[in-house]
N, C-alpha and C positions, 0 to 999 in steps of 0.2 A: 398286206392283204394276202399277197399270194403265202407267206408264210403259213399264213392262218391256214388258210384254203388246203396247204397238203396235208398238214394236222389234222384236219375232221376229214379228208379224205382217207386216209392213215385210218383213225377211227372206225370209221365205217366199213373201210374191207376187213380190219380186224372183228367185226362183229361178224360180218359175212362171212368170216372164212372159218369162225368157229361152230355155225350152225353145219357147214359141208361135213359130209363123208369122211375116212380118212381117203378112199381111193379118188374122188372127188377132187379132195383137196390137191392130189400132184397134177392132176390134168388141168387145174387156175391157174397153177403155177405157173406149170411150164406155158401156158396158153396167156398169161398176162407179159411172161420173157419175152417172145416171138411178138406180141403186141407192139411192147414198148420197141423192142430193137428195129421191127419192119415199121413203123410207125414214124423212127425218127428217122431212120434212111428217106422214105419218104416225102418226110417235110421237107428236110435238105437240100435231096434232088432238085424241088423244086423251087425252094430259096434258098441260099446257104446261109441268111441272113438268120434264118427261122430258129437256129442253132438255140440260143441262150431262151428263147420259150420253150423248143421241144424239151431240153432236158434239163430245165431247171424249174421255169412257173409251170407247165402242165403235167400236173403227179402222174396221166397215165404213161404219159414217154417216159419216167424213171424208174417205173414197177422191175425193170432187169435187174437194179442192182437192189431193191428189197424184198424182189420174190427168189434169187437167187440164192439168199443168205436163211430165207425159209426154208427152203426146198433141203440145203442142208442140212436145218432145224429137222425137217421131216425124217430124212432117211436116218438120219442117227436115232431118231427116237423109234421110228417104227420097222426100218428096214438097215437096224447097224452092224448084223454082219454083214451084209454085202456091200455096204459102201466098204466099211474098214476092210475088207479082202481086196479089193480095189484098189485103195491107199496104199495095203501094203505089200501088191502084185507088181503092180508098176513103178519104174522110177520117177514118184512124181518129182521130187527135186530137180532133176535132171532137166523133164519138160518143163520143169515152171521158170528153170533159169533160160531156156532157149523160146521158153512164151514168152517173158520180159524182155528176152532180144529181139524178136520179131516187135513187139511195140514200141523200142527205141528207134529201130530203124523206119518203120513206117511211119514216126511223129519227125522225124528228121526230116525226109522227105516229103516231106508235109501236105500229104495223100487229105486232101477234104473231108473228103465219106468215114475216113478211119477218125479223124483228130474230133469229128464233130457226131457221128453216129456210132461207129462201131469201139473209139477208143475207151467210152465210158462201158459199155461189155467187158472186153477185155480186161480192164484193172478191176472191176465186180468178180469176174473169174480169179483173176490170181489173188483176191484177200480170201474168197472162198476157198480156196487152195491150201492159202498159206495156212489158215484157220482149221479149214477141216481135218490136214495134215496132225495139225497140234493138237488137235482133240481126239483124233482118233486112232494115231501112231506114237505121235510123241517125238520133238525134238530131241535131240542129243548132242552135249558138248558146249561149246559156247552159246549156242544159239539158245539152249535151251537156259542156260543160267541168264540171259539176257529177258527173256520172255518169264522166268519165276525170280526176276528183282520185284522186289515189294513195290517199288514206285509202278512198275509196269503193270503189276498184276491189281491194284490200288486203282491205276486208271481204267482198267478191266469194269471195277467195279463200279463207277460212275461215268461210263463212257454213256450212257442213255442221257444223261445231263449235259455232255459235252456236247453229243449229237444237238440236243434240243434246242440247249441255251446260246452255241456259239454265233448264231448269225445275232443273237441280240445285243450281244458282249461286244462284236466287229461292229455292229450300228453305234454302240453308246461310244467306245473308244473311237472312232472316225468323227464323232461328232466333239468329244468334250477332251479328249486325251491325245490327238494324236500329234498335237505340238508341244508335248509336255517337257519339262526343264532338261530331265536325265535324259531323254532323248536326244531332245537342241545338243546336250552338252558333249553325248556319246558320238554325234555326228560331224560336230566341230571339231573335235583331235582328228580327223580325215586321215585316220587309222586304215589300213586295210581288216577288211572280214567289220571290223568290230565297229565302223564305222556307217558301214550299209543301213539306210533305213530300212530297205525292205527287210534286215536280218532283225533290228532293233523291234520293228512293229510285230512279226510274227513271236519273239519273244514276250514282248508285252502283252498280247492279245495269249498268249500258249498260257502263261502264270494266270491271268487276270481270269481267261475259260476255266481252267481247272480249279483256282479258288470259290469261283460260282457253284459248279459241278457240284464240288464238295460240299458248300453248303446246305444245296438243293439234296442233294445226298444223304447227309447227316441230318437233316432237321425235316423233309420233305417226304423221299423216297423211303427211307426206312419203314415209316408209320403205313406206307400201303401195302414193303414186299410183305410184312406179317400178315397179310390175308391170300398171300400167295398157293396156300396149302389148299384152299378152301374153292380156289379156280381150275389146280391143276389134276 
């Protein structure tokens, strides 16, 4: 249920946010970010139990990490020199490897307020980072051949299915797959690495999501992006 519930919540601000302005639109944004992030500080403080509703079943405490990835959306479309001057004034590389150290060290020490309110922020910023980096500057060198392999750039293409369908794929495999043979039989050679369930199920569940994707992709998605032209 609560799956449903964020889907036609989802829904609904997407209808909402295409009637707004476009200056409109960056003050929801940013006013839905500040929502969600003082929203779930606040549950917390007051129970730290509140954790797994505020940012998972109630869609308004998650709005940081999908109105963050619009806002990007935004500026590149409407305002792409000044974000790409930005991008390409600063050393973002630099800060986002010494962002990503400040979040190892405050989940180490395993600070409440950060692991349970502010650390879902934080990794929302550095995919936005990473992402806006690569859109609007451009990788170089290995990193950049790793991000245009076909398999990556493939999952690019049906990551909206992955997003979608993966907590259904985790329900069915927890329910009917996840004592299956090759498994039993991968965990009995008591192999290091290869022997881990937890390594085993996340592979199973990685193949099993991405073959759905793709179906939902090929046979699904395609038939609507072609009316894409006609939205945008």
């Amino acid at each position: 249920m609560v799956f449903v519930c964020r889907r036609t919540v989802l829904f609904v601000l997407s209808v909402f946010m295409v009637s707004l302005s476009v200056k409109a639109i960056r003050r929801y944004l940013v006013a839905g970010i500040l929502f969600a992030v003082v929203g779930r500080i606040v549950l917390i403080s007051v129970n730290n139990n509140l954790y797994e509703i505020s940012a998972y079943a109630l869609m308004p405490f998650c709005l940081d990490c999908l109105f963050l990835g619009v806002l990007l959306a935004y500026y590149k479309l409407y305002k792409n020199e000044t974000i790409t001057s930005v991008f390409k004034k600063y050393p973002i590389n630099i800060l986002l490897v010494l962002f990503i150290i400040v979040q190892i060290v405050l989940q180490r020490f395993g600070w409440p307020l950060f692991n349970n309110a502010i650390g879902r922020l934080f990794a929302s910023i550095t995919g936005v980072v990473l992402i806006g980096y690569s859109v609007l500057v451009g990788y170089k060198g290995w990193f950049q051949k790793v991000l245009e392999n076909k398999f990556i750039s493939y999952l690019g293409k049906i990551s909206y299915g992955l997003y979608l369908l993966h907590a259904f794929v985790q329900v069915f495999y927890e329910k009917y797959l996840i004592n299956n043979p090759v498994k039993l039989s991968l965990a009995n050679l008591n192999l290091p690495i290869i022997s881990n369930r937890y390594l085993i199920d996340f592979v199973f569940l990685f193949i099993i999501t991405v073959a759905v994707a793709h179906i939902s992709y090929q046979y699904f998605e395609k038939s609507f992006l072609k009316y894409k032209s006609k939205f945008v």
